[in-house]
Every structure is written in C-alpha cells, then in structure tokens.
TIPA-660986 format. One record per atom (N, C-alpha, C): atom name; chain; z, y, x; residue in one letter. Coordinates in steps of 0.02 Angstrom, whole numbers, plus 50000, padded with zeros to 5 digits. Layout:
<rs>
atom  mol  up  north  east  type
CA  A  Z  Y  X  A
...
</rs>
This chain:
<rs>
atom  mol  up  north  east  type
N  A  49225  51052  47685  X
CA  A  49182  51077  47738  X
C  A  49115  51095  47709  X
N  A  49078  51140  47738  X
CA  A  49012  51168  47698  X
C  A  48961  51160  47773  X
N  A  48928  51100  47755  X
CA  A  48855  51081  47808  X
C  A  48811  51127  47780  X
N  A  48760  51133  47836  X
CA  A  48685  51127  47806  X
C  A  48643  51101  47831  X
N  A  48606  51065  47782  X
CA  A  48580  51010  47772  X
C  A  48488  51023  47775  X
N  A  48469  51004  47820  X
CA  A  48398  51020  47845  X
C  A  48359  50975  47813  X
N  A  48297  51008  47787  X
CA  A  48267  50967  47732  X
C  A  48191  50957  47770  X
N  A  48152  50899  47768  X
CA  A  48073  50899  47795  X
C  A  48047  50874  47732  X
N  A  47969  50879  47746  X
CA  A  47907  50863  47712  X
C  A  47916  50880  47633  X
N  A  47914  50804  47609  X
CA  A  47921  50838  47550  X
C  A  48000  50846  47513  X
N  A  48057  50812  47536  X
CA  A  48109  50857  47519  X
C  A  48121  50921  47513  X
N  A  48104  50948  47564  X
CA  A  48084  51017  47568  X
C  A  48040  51037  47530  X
N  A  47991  51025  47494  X
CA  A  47965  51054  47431  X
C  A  47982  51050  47379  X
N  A  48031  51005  47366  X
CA  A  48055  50979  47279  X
C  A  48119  51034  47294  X
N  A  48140  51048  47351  X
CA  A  48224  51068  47337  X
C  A  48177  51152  47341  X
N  A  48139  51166  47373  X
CA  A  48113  51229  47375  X
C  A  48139  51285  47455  X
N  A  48175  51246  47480  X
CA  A  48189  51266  47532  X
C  A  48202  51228  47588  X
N  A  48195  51259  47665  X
CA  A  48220  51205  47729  X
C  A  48259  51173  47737  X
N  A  48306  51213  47704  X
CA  A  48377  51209  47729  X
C  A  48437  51204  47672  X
N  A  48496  51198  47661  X
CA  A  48519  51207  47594  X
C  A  48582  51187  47629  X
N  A  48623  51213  47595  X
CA  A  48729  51185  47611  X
C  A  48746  51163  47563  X
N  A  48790  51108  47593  X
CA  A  48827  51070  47552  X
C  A  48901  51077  47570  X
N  A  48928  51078  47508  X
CA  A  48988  51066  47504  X
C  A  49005  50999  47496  X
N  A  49054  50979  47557  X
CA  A  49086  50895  47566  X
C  A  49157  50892  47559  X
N  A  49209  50871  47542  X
CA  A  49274  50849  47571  X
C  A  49274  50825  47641  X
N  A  49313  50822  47684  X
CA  A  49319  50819  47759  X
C  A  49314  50753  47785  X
N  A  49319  50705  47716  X
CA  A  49302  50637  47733  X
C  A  49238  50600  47717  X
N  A  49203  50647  47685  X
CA  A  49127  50617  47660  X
C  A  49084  50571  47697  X
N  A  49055  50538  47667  X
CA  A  48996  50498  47693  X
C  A  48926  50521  47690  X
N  A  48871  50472  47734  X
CA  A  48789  50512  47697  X
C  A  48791  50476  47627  X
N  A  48826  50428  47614  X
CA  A  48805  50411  47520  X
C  A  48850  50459  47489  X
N  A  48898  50491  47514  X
CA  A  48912  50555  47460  X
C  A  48889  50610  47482  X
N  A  48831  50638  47524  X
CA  A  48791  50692  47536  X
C  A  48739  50675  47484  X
N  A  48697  50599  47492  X
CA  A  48653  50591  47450  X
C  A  48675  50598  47361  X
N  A  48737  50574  47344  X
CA  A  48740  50589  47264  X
C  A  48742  50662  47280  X
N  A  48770  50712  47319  X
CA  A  48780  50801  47289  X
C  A  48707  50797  47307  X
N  A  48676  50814  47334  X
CA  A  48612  50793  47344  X
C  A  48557  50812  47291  X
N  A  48569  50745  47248  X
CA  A  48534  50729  47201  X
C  A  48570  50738  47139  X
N  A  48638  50765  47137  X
CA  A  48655  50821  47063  X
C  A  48627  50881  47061  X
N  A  48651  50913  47133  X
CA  A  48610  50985  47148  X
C  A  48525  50982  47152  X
N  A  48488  50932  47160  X
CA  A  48419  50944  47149  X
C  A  48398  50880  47134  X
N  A  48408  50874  47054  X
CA  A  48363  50805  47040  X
C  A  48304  50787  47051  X
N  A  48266  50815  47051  X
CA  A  48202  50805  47084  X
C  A  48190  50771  47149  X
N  A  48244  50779  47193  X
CA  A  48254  50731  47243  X
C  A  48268  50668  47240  X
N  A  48309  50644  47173  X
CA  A  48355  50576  47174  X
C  A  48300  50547  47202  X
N  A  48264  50540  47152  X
CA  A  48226  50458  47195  X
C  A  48203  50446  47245  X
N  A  48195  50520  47290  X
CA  A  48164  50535  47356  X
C  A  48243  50504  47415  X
N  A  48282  50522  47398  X
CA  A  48330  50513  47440  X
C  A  48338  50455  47414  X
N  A  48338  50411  47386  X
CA  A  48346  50346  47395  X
C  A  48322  50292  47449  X
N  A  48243  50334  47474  X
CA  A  48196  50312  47508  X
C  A  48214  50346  47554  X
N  A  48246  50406  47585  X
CA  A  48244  50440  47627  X
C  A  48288  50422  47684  X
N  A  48263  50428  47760  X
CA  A  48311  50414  47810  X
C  A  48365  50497  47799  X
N  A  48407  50498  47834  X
CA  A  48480  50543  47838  X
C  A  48494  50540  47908  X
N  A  48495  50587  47954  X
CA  A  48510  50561  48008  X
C  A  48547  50634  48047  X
N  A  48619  50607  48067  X
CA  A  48672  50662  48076  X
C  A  48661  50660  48165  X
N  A  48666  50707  48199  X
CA  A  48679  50719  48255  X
C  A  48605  50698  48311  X
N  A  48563  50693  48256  X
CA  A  48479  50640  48280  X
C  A  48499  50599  48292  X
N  A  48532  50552  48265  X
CA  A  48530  50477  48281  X
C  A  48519  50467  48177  X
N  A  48485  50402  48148  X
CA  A  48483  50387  48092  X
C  A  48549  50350  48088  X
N  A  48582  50374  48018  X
CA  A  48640  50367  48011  X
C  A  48634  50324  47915  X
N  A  48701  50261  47917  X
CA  A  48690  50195  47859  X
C  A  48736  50275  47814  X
N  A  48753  50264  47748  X
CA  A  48777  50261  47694  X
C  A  48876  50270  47708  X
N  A  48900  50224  47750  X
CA  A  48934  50226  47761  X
C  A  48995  50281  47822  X
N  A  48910  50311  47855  X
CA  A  48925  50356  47925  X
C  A  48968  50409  47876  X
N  A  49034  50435  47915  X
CA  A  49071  50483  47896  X
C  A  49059  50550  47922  X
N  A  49037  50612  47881  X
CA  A  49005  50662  47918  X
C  A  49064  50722  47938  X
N  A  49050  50731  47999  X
CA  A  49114  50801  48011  X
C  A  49074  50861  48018  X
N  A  49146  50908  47999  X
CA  A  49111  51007  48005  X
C  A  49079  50993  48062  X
N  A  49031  51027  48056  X
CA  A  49004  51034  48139  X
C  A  48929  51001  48152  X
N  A  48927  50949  48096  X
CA  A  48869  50879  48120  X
C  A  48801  50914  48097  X
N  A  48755  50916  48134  X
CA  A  48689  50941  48106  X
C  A  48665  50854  48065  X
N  A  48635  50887  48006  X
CA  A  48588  50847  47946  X
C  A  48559  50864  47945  X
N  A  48500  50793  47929  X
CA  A  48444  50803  47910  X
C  A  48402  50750  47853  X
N  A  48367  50734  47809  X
CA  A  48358  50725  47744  X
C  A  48282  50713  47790  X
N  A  48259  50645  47797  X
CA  A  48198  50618  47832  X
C  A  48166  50595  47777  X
N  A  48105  50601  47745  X
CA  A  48069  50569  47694  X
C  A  48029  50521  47724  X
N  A  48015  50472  47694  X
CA  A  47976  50415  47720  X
C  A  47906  50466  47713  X
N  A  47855  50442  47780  X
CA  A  47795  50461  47781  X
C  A  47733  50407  47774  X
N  A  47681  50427  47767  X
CA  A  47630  50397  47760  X
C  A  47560  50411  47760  X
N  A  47514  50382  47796  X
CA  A  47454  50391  47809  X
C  A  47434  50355  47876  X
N  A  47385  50363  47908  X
CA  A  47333  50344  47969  X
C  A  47342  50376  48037  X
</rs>
C-alpha cells in the first residue's frame, strides 16, 4: 500500500517537504513506517524516535497496524513558553 505521510515542524524541514509516501506491506505498523522513515531520510532517525505518529488523529503506540486509506502524521515534540 503507498500512504502519505504528513510531516510538521521540524520533520518537515529535515525531510524537505510536507508531505512524502510511503511504501508499506498491507500489514505494517507505525514502528515499520518509522524504520522506512528513517532509511529514506536519515536526518530524521533521531527525530522520529522522539516523535508522536498519529493515524486517523488519534496518537497511535509502535504496534498500531496501519491500513490503505489511514491519514499519517509524523508529530515532533515541541518546545518553548
């Protein structure tokens, strides 16, 4: 299945774009969105480690199984006042 995967703050600046598709197998999880993820843009790994993932707007564990269809999104931890 081929998502796309909505990127904020600064994910979206390391990957260089909003938005980006991924290619999944039909049984994937968000911990196998996060490794393609972070092969296709290393610059992210360590960001998505920290980063919420959250399919359908609800925040979704490692384990959530993603289907064709599910809107993603790649939440970076924020910070400030």
């Amino acid at each position: 299945m081929t998502l796309t995967v909505h990127l904020f703050a600064r994910a979206r600046e390391l990957a260089g774009s909003d938005a980006v598709a991924a290619e999944l197998p039909a049984d994937a999880t968000v911990a196998d969105l996060r490794r393609l993820l972070a092969s296709r843009f290393p610059a992210l790994a360590v960001l998505l480690e920290r980063s919420a993932v959250a399919v359908n707007h609800d925040f979704a564990e490692n384990d959530r199984v993603i289907a064709a269809g599910d809107e993603v999104a790649v939440i970076p931890p924020v910070s400030g006042g």
